[in-house]
PAZAPA-4460 file (N, C-alpha, C; in steps of 0.05 Angstrom, whole numbers, plus 32768, in hexadecimal, padded with zeros to 4 digits):
% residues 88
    n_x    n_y    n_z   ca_x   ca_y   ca_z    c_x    c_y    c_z   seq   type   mol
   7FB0   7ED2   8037   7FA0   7EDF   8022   7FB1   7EEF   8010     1      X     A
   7FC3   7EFC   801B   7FCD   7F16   8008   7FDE   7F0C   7FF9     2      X     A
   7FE1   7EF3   7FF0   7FFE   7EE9   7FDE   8007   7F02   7FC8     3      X     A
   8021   7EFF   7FC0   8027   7F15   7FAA   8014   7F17   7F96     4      X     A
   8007   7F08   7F90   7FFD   7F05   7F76   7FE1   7F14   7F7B     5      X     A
   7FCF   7F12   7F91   7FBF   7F23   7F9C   7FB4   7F44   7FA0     6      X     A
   7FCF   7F42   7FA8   7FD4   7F63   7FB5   7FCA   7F73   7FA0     7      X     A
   7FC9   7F78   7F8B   7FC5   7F94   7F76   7FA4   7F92   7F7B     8      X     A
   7F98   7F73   7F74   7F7C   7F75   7F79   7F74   7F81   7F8C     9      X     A
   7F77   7F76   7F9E   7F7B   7F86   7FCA   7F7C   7F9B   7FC7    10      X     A
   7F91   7FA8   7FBA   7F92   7FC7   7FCA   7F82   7FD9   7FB1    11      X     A
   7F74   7FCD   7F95   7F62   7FD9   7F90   7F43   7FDA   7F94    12      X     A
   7F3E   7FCA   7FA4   7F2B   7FC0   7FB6   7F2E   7FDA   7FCE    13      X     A
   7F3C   7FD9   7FDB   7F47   7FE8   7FEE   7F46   8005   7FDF    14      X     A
   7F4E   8004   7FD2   7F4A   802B   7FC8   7F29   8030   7FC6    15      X     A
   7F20   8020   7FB1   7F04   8025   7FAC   7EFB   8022   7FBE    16      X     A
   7EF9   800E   7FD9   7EE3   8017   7FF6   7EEB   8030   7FF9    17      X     A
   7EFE   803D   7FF8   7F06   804F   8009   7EFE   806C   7FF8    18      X     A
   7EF3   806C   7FDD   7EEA   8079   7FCE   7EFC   8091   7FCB    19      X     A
   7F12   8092   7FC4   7F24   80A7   7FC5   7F34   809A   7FA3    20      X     A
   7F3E   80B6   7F9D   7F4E   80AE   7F86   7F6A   80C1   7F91    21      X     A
   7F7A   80C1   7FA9   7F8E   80C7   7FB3   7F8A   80C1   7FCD    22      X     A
   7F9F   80B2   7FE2   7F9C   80AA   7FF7   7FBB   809D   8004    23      X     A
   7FB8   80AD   8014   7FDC   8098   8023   7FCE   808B   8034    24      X     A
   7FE2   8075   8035   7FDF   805D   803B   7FF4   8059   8049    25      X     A
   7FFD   8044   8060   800C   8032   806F   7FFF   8015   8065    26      X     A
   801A   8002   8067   801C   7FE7   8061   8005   7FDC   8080    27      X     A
   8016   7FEB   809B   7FFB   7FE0   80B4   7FDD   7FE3   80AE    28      X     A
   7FDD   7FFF   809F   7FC1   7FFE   8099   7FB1   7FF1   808C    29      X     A
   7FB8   7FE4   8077   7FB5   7FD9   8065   7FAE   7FB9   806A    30      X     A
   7FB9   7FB1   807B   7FC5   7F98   8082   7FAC   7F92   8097    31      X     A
   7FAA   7FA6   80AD   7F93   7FAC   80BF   7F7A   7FA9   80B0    32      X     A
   7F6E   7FBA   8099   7F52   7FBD   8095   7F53   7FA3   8085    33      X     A
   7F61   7F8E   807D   7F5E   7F77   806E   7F5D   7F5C   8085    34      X     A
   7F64   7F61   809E   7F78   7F4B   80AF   7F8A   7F44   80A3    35      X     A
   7F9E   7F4F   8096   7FB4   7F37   8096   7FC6   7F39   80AA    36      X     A
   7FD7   7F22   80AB   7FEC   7F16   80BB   8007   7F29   80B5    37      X     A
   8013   7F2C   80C5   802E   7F3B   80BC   8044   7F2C   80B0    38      X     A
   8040   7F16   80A2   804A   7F07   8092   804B   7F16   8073    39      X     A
   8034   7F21   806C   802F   7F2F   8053   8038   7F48   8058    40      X     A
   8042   7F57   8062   804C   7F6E   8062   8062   7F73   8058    41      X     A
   8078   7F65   8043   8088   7F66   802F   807D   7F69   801D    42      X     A
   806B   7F54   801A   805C   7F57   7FF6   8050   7F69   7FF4    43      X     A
   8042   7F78   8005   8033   7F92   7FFF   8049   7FA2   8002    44      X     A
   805F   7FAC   8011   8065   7FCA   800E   807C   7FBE   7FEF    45      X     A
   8086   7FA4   7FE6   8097   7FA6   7FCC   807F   7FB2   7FBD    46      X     A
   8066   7FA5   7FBA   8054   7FA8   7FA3   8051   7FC9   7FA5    47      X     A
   804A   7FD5   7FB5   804A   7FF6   7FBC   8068   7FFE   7FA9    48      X     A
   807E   7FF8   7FBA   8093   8001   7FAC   8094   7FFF   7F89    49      X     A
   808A   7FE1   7F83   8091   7FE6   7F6A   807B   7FE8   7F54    50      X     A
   805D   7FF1   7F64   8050   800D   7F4F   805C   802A   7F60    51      X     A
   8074   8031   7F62   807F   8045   7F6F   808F   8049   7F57    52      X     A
   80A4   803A   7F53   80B8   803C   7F3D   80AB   803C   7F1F    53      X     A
   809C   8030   7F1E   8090   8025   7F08   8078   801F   7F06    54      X     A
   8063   8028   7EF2   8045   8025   7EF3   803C   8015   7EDF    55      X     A
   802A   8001   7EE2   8020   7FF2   7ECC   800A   7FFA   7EBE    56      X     A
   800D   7FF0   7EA0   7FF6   7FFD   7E94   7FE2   7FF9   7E97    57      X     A
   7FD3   7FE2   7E9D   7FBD   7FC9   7EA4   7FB1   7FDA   7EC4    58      X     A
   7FC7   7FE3   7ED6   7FC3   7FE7   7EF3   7FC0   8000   7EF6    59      X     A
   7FA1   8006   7F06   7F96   801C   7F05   7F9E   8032   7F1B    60      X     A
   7FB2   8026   7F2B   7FBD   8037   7F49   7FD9   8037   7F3C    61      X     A
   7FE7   8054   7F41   8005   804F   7F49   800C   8060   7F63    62      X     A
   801F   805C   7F6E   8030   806C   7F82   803E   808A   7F80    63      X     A
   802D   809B   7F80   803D   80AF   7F7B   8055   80B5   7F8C    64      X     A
   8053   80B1   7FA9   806B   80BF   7FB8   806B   80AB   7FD4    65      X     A
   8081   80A9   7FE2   8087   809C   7FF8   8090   80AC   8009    66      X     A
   8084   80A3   8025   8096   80BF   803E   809C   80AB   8052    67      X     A
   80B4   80B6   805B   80B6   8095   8076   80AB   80B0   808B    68      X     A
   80A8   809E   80A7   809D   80A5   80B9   80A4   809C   80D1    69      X     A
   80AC   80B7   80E9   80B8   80A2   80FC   80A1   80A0   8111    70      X     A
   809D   8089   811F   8090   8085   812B   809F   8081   814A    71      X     A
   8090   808B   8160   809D   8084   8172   8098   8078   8188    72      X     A
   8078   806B   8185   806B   804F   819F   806A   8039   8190    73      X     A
   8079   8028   81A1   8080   802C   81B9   809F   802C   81B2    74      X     A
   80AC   8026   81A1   80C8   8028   819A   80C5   8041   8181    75      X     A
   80E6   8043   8182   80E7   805E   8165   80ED   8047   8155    76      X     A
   80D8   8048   8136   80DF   8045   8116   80DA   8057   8106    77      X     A
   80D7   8049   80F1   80C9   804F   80D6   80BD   803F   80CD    78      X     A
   80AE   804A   80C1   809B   8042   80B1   8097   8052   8099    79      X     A
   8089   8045   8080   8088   8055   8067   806D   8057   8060    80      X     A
   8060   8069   805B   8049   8073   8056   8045   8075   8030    81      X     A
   8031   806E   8021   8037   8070   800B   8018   8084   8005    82      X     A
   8019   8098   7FEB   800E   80A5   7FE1   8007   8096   7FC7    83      X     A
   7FF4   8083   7FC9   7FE8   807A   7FB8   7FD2   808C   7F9E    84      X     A
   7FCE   8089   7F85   7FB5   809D   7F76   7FAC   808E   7F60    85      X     A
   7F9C   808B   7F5F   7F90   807E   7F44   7F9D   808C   7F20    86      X     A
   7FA1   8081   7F1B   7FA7   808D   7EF7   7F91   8099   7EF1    87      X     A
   7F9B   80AB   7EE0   7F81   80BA   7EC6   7F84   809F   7EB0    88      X     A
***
């Protein structure tokens, strides 16, 4: 489901259920409340990254800030958590 081309629709879908106009987010989470496969979990955290760097004018979410996060069950990582917000 989540091909690249997808994702911006998805995760504004995803903001508006969630009725918030600021919200962090994880790529697991994300991935979870849609089912996807952990196959798409590139295309969403690049697409995150790059309304991170750069915001489109057309696109009504950008990324304000990123925090990694270590997690530690059952192994130690990271993971990146993103601070998503709707534009004025």
């Amino acid at each position: 489901m989540a091909r690249n081309k997808e994702i911006p629709d998805v995760l504004a879908h995803y903001m508006e259920v969630c009725g918030e106009t600021e919200r962090w987010i994880t790529v697991y989470e994300f991935r979870t409340y849609f089912h996807l496969d952990e196959s798409s979990a590139h295309a969403i955290s690049g697409f995150l990254h790059r309304i991170y760097e750069r915001s489109f004018f057309s696109y009504p979410y950008r990324v304000k800030k990123i925090e990694k996060i270590v997690v530690h069950t059952p192994q130690r990582r990271c993971i990146n958590r993103y601070l998503v917000k709707k534009r004025q």
